[in-house]
C-alpha positions as CSV (number, residue, x, y, z in Angstrom):
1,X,7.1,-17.1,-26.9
2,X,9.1,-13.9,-26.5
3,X,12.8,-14.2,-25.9
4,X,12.5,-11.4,-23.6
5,X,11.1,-12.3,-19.9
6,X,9.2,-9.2,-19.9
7,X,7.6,-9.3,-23.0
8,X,7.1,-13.0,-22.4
9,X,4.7,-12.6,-18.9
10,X,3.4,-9.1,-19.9
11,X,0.1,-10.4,-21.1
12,X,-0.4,-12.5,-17.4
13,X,0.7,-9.5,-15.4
14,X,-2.0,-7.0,-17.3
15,X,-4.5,-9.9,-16.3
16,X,-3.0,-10.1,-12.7
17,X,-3.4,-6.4,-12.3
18,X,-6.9,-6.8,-13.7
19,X,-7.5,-9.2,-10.8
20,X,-6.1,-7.6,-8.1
21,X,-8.8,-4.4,-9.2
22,X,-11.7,-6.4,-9.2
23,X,-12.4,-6.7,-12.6
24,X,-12.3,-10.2,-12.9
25,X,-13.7,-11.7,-10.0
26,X,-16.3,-13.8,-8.6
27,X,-17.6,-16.9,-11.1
28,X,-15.2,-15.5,-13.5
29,X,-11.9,-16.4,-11.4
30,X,-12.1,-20.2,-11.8
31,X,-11.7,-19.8,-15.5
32,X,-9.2,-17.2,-15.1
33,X,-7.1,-19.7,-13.0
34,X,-7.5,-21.9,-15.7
35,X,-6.2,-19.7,-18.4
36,X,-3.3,-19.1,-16.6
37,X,-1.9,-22.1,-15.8
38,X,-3.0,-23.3,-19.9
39,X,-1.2,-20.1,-20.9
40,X,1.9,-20.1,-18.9
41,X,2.1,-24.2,-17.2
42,X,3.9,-25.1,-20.3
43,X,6.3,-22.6,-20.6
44,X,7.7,-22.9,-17.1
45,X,7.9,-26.8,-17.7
46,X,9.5,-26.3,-20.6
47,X,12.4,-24.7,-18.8
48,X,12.4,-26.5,-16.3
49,X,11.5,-25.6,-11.8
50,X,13.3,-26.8,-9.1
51,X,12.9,-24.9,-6.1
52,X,16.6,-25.8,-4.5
53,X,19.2,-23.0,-4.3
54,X,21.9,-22.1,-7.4
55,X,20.3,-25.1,-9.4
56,X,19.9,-22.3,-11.9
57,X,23.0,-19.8,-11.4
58,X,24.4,-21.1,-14.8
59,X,21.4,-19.3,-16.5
60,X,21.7,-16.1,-17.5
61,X,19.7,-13.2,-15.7
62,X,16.6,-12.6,-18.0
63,X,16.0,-16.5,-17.9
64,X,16.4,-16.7,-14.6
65,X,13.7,-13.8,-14.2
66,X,11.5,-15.6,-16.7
67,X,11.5,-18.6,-14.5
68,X,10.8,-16.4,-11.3
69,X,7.8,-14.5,-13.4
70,X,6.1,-17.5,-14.3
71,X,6.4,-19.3,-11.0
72,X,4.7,-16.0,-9.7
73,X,2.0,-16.6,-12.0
74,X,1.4,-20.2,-12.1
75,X,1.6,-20.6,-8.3
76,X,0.6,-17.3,-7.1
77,X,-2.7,-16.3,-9.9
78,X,-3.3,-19.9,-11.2
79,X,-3.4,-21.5,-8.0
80,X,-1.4,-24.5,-8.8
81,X,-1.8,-26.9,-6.4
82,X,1.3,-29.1,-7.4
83,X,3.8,-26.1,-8.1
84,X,2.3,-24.5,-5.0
85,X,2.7,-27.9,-2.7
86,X,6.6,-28.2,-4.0
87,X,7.3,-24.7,-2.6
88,X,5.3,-25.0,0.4
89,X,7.5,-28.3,1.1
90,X,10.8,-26.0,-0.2
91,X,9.9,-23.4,2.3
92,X,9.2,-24.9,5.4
93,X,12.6,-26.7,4.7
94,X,14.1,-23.7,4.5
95,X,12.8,-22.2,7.5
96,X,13.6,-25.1,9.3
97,X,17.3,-24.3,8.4
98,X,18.1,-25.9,5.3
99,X,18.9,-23.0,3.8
100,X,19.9,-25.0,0.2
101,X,15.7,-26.1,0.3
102,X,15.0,-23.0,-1.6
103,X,16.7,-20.4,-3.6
104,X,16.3,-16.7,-2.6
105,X,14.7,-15.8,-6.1
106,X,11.3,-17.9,-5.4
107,X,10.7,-16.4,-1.7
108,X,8.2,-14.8,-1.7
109,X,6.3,-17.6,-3.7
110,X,7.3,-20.5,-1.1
111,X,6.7,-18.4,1.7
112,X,3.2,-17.3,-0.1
113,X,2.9,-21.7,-0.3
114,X,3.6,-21.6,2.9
115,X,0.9,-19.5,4.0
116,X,-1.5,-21.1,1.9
117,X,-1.0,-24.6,3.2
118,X,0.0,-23.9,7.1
119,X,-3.4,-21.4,7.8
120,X,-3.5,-19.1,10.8
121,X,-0.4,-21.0,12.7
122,X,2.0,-20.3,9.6
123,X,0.5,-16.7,9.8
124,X,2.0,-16.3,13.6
125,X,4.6,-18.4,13.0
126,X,6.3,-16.8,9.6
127,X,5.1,-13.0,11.5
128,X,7.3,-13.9,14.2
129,X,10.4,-15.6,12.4
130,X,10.2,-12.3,10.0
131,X,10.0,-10.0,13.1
132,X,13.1,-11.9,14.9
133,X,15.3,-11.4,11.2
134,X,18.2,-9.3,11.0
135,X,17.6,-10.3,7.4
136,X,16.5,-8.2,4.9
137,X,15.6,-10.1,2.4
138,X,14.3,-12.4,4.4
139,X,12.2,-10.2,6.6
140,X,11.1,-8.0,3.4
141,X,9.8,-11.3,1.5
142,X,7.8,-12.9,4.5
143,X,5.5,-9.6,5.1
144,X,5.4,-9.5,1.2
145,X,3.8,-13.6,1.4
146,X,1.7,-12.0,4.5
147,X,0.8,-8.9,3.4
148,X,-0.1,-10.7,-0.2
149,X,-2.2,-13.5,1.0
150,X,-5.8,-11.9,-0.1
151,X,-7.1,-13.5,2.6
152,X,-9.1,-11.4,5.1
153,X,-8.6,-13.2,8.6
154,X,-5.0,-12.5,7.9
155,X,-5.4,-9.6,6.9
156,X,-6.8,-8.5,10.3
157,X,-4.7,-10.4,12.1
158,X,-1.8,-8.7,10.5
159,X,-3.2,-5.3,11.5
160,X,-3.7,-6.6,15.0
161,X,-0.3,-7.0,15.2
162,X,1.0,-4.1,13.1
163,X,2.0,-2.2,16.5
164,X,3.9,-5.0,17.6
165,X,7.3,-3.1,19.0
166,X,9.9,-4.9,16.7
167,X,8.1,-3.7,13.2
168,X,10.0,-0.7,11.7
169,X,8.1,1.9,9.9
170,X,9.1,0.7,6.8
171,X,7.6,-2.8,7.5
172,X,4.5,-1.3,8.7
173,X,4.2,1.0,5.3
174,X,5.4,-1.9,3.1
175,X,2.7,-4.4,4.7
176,X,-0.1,-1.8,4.0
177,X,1.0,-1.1,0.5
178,X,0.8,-4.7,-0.2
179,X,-2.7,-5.7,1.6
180,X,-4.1,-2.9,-0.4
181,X,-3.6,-4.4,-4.0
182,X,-5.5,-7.4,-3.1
183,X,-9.4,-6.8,-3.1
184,X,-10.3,-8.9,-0.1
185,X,-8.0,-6.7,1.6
186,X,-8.4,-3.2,0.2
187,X,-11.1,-2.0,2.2
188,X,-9.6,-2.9,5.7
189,X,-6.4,-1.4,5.0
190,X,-7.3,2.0,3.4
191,X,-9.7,2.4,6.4
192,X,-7.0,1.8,8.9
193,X,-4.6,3.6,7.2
194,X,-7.1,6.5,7.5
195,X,-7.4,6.2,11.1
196,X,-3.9,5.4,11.7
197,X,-2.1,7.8,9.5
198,X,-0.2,9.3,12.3
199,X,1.0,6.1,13.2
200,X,2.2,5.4,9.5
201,X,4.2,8.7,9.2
202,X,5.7,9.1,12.6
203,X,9.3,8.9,12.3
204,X,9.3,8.2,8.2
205,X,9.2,11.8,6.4
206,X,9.3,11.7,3.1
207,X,8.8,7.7,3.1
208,X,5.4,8.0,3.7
209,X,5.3,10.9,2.0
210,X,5.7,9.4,-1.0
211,X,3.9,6.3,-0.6
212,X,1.2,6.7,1.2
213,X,-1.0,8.4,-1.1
214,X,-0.8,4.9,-3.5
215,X,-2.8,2.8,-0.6
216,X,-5.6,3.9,-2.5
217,X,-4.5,3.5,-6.0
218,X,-6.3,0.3,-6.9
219,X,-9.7,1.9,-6.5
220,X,-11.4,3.3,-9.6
221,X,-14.6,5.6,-9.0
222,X,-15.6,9.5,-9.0
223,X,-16.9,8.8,-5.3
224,X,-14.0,7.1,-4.0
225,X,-11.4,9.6,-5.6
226,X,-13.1,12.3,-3.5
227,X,-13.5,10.4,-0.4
228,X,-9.7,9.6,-0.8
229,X,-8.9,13.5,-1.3
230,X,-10.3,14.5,1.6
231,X,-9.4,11.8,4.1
232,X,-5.8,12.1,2.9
């Protein structure tokens, strides 16, 4: 009940991040997804969703964040299926060219809906529409739905297709960084970033320089720390 955004989702974010390591998993995600959309359903239809650009550009900045946070939490870690069915509606709007059918600030989670609804032909589909963008915002919010999906046939699809001649080497770092906070996807990535670490810092100095060595960071054992030190 927080007025301030970021102490208002702080709580679901530590859980997020608790997720995304592994430590809640298994039989205990069904009642996490619960909790989340108990916890924070109400507080986003309180102020109100509608997925349509500037419906919001009254609001000032932190509420317009709040909203953004808690969409991210009740579509994204709750799973809503309503929430999640209004974006996936908003987004292929959008990418159809109504560009009013959703506002920049709930991209990623429409394009996530997207995903979620449209299976492997929304994989190829959004992949290519991102690859074809002179957009950034655009281009940087698709990979972020692909690379975010947690689901592992995309996840080696995406790594298929990570040579493919139009994706910069920031796409390519960006799209690793992202599959490896998700646990489905963890494994696959770090391992191909092992074998494919020339191919991640060609051309990107200090980029990859910098963020590289965070692939790993979501793992959290003696043995894997070392393994990491030396393969890296």
């Amino acid at each position: 009940s927080n007025d301030y955004s970021g102490a208002a989702v702080d709580g679901g974010q530590r859980l997020a991040g608790l997720r995304q390591r592994g430590m809640i998993a298994g039989d205990a995600l069904p009642g996490y997804r619960a909790f989340i959309a108990e916890t924070y359903g109400p507080k986003l239809a309180a102020i109100g969703f509608d997925p349509r650009a500037g419906v919001y550009e009254a609001d000032n900045g932190d509420r317009q964040k709040l909203r953004a946070d808690l969409v991210s939490l009740v579509a994204g870690e709750a799973e809503d299926k309503a929430l999640r069915a209004r974006l996936a509606t908003a987004a292929t709007a959008w990418l159809a060219g109504d560009k009013a059918a959703l506002d920049q600030a709930f991209f990623v989670d429409g394009l996530s809906a997207y995903l979620a609804a449209g299976g492997p032909a929304a994989v190829a589909s959004l992949f290519d529409k991102a690859m074809g963008s002179d957009d950034t915002l655009f281009r940087d919010s698709a990979l972020a739905a692909l690379s975010g999906t947690g689901d592992t046939e995309t996840g080696r699809w995406l790594l298929d297709h990570i040579d493919d001649q139009r994706m910069r080497v920031s796409d390519k770092i960006n799209l690793v960084q992202v599959m490896a906070l998700e646990p489905e996807t963890r494994d696959m990535t770090y391992d191909w970033s092992v074998r494919n670490y020339d191919i991640l810092v060609k051309g990107s100095g200090i980029f990859a320089a910098n963020r590289l060595p965070t692939v790993p960071g979501r793992y959290c054992s003696v043995e894997k720390a070392l393994a990491v030190e030396a393969a890296y």
